[in-house]
C-alpha positions as CSV (number, residue, x, y, z in Angstrom):
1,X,19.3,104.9,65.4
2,X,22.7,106.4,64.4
3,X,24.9,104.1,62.2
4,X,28.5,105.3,61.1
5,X,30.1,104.0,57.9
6,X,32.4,105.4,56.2
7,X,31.6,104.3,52.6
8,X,34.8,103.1,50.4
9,X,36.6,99.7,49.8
10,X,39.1,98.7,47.1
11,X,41.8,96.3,46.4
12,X,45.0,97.5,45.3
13,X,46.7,93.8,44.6
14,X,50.1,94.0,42.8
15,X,49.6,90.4,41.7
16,X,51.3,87.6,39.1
17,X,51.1,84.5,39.3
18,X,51.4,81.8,36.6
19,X,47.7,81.7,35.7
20,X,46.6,85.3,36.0
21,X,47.5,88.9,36.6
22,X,46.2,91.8,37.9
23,X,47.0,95.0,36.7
24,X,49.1,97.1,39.0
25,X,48.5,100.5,37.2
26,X,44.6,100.8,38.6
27,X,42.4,99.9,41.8
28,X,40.6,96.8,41.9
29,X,37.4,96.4,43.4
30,X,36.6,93.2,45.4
31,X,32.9,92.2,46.5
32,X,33.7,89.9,48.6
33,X,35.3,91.9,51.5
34,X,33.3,95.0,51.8
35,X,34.9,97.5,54.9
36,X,32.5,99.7,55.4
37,X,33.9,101.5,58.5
38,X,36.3,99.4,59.8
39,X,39.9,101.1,60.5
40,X,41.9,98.2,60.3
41,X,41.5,94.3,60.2
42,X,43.8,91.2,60.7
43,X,45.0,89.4,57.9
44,X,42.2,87.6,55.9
45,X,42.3,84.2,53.9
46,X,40.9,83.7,50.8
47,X,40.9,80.9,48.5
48,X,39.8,80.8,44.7
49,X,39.4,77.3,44.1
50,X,39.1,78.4,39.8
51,X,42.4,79.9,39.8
52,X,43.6,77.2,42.3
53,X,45.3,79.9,44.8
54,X,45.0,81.2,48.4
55,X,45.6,84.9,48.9
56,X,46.3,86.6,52.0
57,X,44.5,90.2,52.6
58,X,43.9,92.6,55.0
59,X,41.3,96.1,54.7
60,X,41.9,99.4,55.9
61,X,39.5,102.0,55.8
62,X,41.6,104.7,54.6
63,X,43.4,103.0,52.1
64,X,42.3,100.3,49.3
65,X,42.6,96.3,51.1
66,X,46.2,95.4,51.2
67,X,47.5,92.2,49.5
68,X,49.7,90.3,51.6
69,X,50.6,87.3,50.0
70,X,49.7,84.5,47.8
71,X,50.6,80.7,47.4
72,X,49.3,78.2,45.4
73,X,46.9,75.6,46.6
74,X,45.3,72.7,45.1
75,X,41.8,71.6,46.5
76,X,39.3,68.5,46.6
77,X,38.8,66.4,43.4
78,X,35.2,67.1,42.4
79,X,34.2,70.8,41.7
80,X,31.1,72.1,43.5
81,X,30.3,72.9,47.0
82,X,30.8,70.3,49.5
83,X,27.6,68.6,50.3
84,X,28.4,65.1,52.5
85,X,31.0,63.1,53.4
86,X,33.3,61.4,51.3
87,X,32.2,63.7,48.0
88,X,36.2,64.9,47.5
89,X,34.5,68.4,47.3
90,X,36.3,71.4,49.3
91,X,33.4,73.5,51.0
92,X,32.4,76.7,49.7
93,X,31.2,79.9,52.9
94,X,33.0,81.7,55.7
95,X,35.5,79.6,58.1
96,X,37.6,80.3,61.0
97,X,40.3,78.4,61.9
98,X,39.7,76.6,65.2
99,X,42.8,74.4,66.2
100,X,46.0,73.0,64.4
101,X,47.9,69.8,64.4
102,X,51.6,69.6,64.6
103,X,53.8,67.4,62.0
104,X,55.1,65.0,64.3
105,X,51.2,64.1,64.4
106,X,50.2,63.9,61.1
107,X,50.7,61.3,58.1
108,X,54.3,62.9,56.0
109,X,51.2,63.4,53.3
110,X,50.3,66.3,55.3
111,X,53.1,68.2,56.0
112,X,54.8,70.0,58.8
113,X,51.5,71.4,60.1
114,X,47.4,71.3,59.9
115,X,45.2,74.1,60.7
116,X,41.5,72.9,61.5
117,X,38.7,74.7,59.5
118,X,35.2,75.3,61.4
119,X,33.6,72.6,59.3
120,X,30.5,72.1,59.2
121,X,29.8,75.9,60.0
122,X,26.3,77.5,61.2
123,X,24.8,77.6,57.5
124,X,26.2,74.4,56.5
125,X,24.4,72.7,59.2
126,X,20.9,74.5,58.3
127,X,21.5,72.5,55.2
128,X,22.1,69.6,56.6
129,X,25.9,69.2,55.0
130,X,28.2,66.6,56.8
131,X,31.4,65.7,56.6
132,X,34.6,67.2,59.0
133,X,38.3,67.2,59.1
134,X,38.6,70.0,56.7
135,X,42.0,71.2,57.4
136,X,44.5,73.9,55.4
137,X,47.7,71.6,55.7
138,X,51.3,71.3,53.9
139,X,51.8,68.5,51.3
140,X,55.3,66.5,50.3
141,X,54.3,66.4,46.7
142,X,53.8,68.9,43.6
143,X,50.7,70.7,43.8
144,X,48.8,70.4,40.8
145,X,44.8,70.9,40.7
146,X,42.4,69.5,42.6
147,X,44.1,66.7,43.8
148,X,42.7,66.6,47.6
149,X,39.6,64.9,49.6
150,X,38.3,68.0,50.7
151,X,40.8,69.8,52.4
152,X,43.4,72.9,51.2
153,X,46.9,71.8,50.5
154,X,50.3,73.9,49.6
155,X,53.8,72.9,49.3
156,X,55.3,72.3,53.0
157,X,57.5,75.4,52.6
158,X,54.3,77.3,51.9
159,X,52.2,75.6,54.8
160,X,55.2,77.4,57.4
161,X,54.9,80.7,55.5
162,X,51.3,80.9,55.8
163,X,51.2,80.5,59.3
164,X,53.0,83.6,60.6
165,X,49.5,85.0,59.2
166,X,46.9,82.3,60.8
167,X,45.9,83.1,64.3
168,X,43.9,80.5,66.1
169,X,39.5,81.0,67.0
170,X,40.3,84.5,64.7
171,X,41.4,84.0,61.5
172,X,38.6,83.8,58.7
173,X,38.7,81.9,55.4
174,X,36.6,83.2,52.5
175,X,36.1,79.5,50.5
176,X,34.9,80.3,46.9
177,X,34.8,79.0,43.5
178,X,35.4,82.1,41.5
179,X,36.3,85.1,43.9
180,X,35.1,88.1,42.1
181,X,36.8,91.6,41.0
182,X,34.2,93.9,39.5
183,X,34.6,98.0,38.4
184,X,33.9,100.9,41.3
185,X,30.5,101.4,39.6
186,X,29.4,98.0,40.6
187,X,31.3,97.9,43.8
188,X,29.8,100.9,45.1
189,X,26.7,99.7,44.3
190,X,27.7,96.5,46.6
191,X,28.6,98.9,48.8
192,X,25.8,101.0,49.0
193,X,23.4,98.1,49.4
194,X,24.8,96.4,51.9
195,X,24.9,100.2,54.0
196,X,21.2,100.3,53.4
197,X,20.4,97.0,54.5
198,X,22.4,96.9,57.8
199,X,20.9,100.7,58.2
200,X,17.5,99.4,57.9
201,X,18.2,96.3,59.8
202,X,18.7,98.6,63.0
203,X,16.0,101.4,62.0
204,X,13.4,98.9,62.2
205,X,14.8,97.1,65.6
206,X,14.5,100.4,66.9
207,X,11.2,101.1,65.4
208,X,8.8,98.2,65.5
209,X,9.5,94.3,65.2
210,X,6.8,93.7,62.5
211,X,9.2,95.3,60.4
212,X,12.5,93.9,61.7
213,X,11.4,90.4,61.8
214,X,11.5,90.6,58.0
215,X,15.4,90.9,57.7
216,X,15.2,87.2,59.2
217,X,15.0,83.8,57.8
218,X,12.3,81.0,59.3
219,X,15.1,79.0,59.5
220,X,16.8,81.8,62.5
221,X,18.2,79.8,65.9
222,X,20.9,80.8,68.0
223,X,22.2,79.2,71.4
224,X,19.2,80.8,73.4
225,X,16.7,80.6,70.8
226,X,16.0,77.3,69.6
227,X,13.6,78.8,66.7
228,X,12.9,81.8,64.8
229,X,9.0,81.6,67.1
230,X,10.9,82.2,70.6
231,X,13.6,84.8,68.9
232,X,9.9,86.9,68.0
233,X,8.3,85.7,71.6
234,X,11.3,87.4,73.4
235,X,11.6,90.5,71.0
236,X,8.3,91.5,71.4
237,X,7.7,90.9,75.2
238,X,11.4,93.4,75.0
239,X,9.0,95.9,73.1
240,X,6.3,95.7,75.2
241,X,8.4,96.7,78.9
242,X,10.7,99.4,76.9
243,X,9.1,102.5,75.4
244,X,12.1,103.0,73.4
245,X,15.5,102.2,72.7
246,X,18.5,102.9,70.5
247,X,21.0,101.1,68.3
248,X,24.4,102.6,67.0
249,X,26.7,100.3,64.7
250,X,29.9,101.3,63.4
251,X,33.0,99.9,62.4
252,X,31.3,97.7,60.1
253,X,32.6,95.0,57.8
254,X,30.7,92.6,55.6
255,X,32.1,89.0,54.2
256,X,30.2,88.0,51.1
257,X,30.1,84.6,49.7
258,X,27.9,82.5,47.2
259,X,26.0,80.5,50.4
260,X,26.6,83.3,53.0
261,X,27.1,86.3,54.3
262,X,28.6,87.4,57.2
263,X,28.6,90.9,59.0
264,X,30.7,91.8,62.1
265,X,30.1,95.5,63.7
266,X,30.2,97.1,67.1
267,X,26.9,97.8,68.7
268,X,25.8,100.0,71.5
269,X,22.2,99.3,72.6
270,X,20.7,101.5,75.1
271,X,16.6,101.1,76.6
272,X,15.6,102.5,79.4
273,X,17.2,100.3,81.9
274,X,20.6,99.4,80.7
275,X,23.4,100.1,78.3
276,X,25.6,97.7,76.3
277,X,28.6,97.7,74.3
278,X,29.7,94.7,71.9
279,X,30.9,93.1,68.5
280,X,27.3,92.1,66.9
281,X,27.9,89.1,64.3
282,X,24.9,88.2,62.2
283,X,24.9,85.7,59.2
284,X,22.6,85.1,56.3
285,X,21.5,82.8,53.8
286,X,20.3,83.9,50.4
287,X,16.2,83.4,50.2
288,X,13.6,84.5,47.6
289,X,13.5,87.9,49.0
290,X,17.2,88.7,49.7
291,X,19.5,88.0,52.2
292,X,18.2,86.7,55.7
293,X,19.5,86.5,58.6
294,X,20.0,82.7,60.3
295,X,21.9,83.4,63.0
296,X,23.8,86.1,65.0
297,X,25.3,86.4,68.3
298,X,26.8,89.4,70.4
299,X,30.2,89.6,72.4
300,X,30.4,92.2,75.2
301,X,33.2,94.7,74.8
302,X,32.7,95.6,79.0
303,X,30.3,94.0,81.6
304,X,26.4,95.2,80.4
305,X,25.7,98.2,82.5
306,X,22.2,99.5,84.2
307,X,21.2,102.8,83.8
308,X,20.3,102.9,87.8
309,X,23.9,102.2,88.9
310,X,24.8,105.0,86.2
311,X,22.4,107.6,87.2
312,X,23.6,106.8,91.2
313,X,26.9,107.8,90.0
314,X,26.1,111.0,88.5
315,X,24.2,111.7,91.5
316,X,26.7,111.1,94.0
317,X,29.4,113.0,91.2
318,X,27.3,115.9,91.4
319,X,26.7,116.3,95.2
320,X,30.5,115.8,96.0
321,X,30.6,118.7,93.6
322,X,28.3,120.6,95.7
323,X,29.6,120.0,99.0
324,X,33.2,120.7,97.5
325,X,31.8,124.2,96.5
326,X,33.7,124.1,93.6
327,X,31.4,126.2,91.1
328,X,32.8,125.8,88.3
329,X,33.3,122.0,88.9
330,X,29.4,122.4,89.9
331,X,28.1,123.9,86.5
332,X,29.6,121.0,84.5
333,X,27.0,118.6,85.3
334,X,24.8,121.6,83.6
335,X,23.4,121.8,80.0
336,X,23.5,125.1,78.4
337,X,19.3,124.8,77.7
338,X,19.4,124.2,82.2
339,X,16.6,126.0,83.6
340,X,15.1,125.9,87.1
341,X,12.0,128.0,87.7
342,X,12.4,131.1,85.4
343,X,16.2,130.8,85.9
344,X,18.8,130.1,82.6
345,X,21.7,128.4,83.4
346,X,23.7,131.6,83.4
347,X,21.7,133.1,86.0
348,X,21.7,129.0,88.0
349,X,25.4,129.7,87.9
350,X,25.5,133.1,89.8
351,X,23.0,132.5,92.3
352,X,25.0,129.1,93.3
353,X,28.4,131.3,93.3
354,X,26.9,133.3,95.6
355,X,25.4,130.7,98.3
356,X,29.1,128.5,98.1
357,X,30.7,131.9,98.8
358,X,28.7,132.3,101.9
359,X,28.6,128.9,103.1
360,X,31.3,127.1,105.4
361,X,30.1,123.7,105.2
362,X,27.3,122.5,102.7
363,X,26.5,118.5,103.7
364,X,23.7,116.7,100.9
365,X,22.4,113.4,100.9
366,X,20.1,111.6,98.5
367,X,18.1,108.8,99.6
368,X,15.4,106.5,97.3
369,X,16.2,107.3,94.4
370,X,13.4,106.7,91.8
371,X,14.4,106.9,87.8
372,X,12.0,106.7,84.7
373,X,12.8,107.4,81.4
374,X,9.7,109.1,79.6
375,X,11.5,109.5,76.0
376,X,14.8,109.0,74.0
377,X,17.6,109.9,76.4
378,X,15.7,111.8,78.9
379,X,15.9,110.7,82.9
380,X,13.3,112.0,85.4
381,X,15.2,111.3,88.7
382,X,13.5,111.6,91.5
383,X,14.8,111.1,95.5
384,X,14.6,112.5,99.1
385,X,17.1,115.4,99.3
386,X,18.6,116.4,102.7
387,X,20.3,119.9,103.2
388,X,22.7,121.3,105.7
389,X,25.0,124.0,106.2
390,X,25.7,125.8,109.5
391,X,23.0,128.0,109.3
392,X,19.9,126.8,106.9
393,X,18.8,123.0,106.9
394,X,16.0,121.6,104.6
395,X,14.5,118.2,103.4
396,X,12.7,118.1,100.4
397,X,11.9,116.1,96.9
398,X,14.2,116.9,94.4
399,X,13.9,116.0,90.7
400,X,16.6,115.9,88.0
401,X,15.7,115.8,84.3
402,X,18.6,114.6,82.9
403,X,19.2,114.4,79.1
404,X,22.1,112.4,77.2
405,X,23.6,108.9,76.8
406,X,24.6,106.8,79.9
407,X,28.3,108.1,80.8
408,X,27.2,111.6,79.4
409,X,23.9,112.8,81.2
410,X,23.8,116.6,81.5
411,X,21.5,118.3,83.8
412,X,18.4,120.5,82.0
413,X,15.8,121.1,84.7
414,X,15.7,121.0,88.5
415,X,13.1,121.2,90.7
416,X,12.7,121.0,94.4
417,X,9.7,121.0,96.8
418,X,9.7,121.0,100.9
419,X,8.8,118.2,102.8
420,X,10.0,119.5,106.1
C-alpha cells in the first residue's frame, strides 16, 4: 500500500461581518475541511447556523483554503439537528446540491431562485430522519435569525450572487451549528489523525479483512450490498481467489461534520487480474470506537482494465520491437537487474545487436499465452514462441518474468526451451 498526502491545511479568511471577525494578521486553522493532498478543489459551501452566515471556500494544497465569499443567511426556527418533518429544524451533515427551481416557479417568498439540497442524505436515512424540500433559496424580506421551516434563506440579491458559485450534482454544503477554527497544534493533530486512519484503512484492505472489517460500522450498505454481512461475504471470497493486491490513494480530502464524515480520494487498485482507477468516496458515522464507515462507493476515472489484455499488449509491443530490429527500441522493454542464463542485461544487449545486425528479416509470433502472478507486481508469462529469419527457424516455450505496475512492466528474466 502506498498512500500520498501531502500534510498541511489552513484558512487564511480575511473576514468581517457584523457579528464576528477574523483576524487577518495570522492563519486560521479550520477542522472541518481537512486537504490532505488535494491540489485544488471547487468552491465549497458552508453554513454556521450560530453565527447565522454561509461562507463560500475553496482548498488548495499549496496555499492555506481560500475564502471566497460570505452572505448572511437565516435558517429554520428551532435550534438542533433536523430530526422529522415539520420540526422547523435546518439539518445538520454533508449535502450536495441536486437540482434548482427557477423564480417564475416558486412562491415570491422564495425568491428569484431555489437550489435543492440532497435531503435526506445516506446517514440521515440510517437514522431514520424524514422530512425533504430543503432548499438554499432567495427571500423578499429582511433576514433576521432563524426565521425559516427548514431550509437556507438570503436576501434575493444574495440568492443570484451565490449562484455563479453553485454547480449542480457537485457542489457540497457543510451544514453545522458552530463551524470550528482551532490553533495549528490542534489542527495538525486533526490532520495527522485522519492521515493515519485513511493510511490504515487501506494497509489492512491490503493485508487481511479481519482487520479491515473493523474501520466499518454494522450499520454499512451500499447499492450492491444490502448489509454489512454480504459487504464481508464478498470481501473475503475476493481474498480467497487473489494472493495479493495493492491500494494507492492520493489526492485526498476529508469533510468533517458533527453526524459525519465524509472522505473523497483517488484510488488505484491492482490484484492479479485487473487494474482500476477511480474517485473512492467513503462516509462515516461517529460510534463508540471512532469513526465508521456506513457507506462508500467508487467512480471509474477510465474503463477497469485486465491485466491479460495488458500483458498482450506488452507482448505484442515488444515483438514489433524485435522484428523492427530496432536495438535500442528492443532493450527498453528491459530492467537494468534483466538476466537470461548467466547473461546481465548489458551483455542481453550485445548479443541481440549482433543477431539484428546479421539478420534480414526476423518474423515472431506468440500464441497461448498463459499469465500468473506469483507475488506483488511480478508476471510469469508463458506462451508458444515461433521464430523465423531467412536462415534459422525455431519453436519453443518462452517465459517472461515481468516485474512493475500494469502500463509499466519491465522485463527481468527470460527463458526459452525447444519444442521443435
Amino acid at each position: 500500500m502506498k498512500i500520498k498526502f501531502s500534510i498541511f491545511v489552513a484558512i487564511n479568511i480575511i473576514l468581517q461581518t457584523q457579528n464576528f471577525t477574523f483576524p487577518s494578521n495570522k492563519s486560521i486553522y479550520f477542522q472541518n475541511i481537512v486537504n490532505i493532498s488535494k491540489d485544488s478543489t471547487d468552491e465549497i459551501i458552508v453554513v454556521d447556523k450560530s453565527k447565522q452566515y454561509l461562507f463560500v471556500v475553496k482548498s488548495y494544497l499549496d496555499s492555506p483554503l481560500a475564502f471566497v465569499d460570505s452572505f448572511r443567511v437565516t435558517t429554520g426556527k428551532n435550534n438542533g439537528n433536523k430530526e422529522r418533518e415539520g420540526d422547523n429544524k435546518t439539518p445538520e451533515g454533508i449535502y450536495r446540491i441536486i437540482g434548482s427551481i427557477p423564480g417564475n416557479q416558486l412562491p415570491p417568498l422564495y425568491g428569484p431562485i431555489a437550489y435543492i439540497l440532497d435531503y435526506p442524505n445516506f446517514v440521515d436515512r440510517i437514522y431514520g430522519r424524514t422530512g425533504s424540500n430543503i432548499w438554499i433559496h432567495g427571500r423578499d424580506k429582511e433576514i433576521t435569525n432563524y426565521q425559516t421551516k427548514g431550509c437556507i434563506s438570503l436576501h434575493n440579491h444574495s440568492i443570484l450572487r451565490l449562484s455563479k458559485y453553485i454547480k449542480l450534482n457537485k457542489t457540497l454544503v457543510l451544514i453545522q451549528d458552530t463551524i470550528h477554527i482551532v490553533n495549528e497544534e490542534k489542527y495538525q493533530n486533526i490532520t495527522n489523525n485522519w492521515n493515519k486512519y485513511l493510511s490504515s484503512w487501506a494497509e489492512s484492505w491490503e493485508k487481511d479483512t479481519a482487520s479491515y472489517f473493523r474501520y466499518y460500522s454494522d450499520k454499512f450498505r451500499t447499492k450492491k450490498f444490502h448489509n454489512f454481512k454480504q459487504f464481508k461475504k464478498y470481501k473475503r471470497y475476493l481474498e480467497r481467489i487473489y494472493n495479493w493486491k495493492h491500494i494507492e490513494i492520493g489526492e485526498a480530502l476529508v469533510y468533517q461534520t458533527k453526524y459525519e464524515t465524509q472522505a473523497e480520494f483517488y484510488q488505484e487498485f491492482i490484484c492479479p487480474k485487473f487494474y482500476s482507477t477511480g474517485i473512492k468516496t467513503i462516509r462515516m458515522i461517529p460510534e463508540e470506537n471512532g469513526w465508521k464507515i456506513v457507506n462508500e462507493d467508487f467512480s471509474p476515472i477510465e474503463p477497469q482494465v485486465y491485466i491479460k489484455d495488458i500483458v498482450n499488449k506488452f507482448v505484442k509491443e515488444w515483438i514489433a520491437a524485435w522484428e523492427s530490429k530496432d536495438i535500442e527500441k528492443y532493450i527498453t522493454f528491459y530492467d537494468t537487474s534483466f538476466k537470461a542464463g548467466e547473461m546481465n542485461l548489458n551483455e542481453w544487449y550485445n548479443y541481440k545487436k549482433r543477431i539484428f545486425e546479421k539478420a534480414r528479416r526476423i518474423d515472431i509470433s506468440a500464441t497461448n499465452l498463459n499469465i500468473v502472478s506469483p507475488e506483488k507486481f511480478i508476471w510469469k508469462v508463458t506462451f508458444i514462441q515461433r521464430y523465423k529469419s531467412k536462415s534459422y527457424s525455431d519453436i519453443g516455450r518462452k517465459i517472461l518474468i515481468l516485474k512493475g505496475k500494469p502500463n509499466s512492466f519491465k522485463i527481468i528474466e527470460e527463458k526459452w526451451e525447444r519444442i521443435k
